[in-house]
C-alpha positions in Angstrom: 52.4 -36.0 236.0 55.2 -38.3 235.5 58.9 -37.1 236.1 57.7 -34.8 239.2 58.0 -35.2 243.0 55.2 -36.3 243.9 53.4 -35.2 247.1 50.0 -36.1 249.3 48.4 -34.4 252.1 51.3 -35.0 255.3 52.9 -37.7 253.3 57.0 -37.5 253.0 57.6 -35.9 249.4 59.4 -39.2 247.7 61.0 -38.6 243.8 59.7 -40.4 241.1 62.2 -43.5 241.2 63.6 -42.7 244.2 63.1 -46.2 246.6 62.9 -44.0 249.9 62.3 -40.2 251.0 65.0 -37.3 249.4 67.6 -37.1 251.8 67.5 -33.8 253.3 70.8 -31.5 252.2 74.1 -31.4 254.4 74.2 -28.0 255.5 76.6 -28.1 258.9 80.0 -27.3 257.8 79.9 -26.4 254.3 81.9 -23.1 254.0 84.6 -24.6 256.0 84.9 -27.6 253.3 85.0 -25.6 250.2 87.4 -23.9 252.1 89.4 -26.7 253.0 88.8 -28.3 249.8 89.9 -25.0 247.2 92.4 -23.3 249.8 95.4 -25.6 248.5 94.5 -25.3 244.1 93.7 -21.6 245.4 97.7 -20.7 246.8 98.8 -23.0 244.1 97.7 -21.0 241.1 98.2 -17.9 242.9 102.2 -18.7 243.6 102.5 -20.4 239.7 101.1 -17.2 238.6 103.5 -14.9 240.5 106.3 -17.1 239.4 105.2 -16.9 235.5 104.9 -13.2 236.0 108.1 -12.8 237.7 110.1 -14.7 235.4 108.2 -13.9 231.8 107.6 -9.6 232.8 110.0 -8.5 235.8 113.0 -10.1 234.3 112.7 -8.9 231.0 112.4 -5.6 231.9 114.5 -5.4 234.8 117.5 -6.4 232.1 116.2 -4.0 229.7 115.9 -1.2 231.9 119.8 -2.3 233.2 120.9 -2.2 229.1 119.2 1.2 229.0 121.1 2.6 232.3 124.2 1.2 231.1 124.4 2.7 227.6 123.0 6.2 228.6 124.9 9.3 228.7 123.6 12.4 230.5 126.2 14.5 229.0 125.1 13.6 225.4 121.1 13.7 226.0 121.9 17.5 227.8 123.2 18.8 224.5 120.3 17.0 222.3 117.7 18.8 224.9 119.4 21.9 224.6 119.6 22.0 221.5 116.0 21.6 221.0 115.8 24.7 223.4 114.1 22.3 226.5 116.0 24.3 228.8 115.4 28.4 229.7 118.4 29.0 231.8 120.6 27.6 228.6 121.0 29.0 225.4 120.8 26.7 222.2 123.7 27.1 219.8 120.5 28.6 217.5 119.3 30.9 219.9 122.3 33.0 220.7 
């Protein structure tokens, strides 16, 4: 049985190579040092993620969508819409 722990009747269980008994396993105080230990890479790639977002998606758009707003002309799309006959209290050109 080589490569096992090792046990007798009321002895302390000892690993194969180990030189003394397994130390037993720190339990006190462990969720508050993964806390402290991940909060700080936790924030960290959560604010270099916002800023990559902000600056790769929200300011691409936001100038596109300020291009679009710029060049539109609500006088010309209500003609093309009403020409199509989109609107029932206006007659197309077609329609009369």
């Amino acid at each position: 049985m080589s490569g096992s722990v090792t046990q007798t009747a009321g002895a302390i269980p000892k690993a194969p190579m180990a030189q003394g008994p397994i130390p037993k396993p720190e339990m006190r105080g462990m969720c508050i040092k993964f806390v402290r230990r991940w909060s700080f890479p936790a924030i960290a790639i959560t604010a270099a993620s916002y800023v990559a977002g902000y600056f790769l998606m929200y300011e691409k758009h936001r100038k596109q969508y300020d291009t679009y707003i710029k060049n539109l002309d609500p006088d010309k799309m209500f003609e093309e819409i009403k020409e199509y006959g989109g609107f029932k209290s206006v007659k197309a050109s077609w329609q009369e």
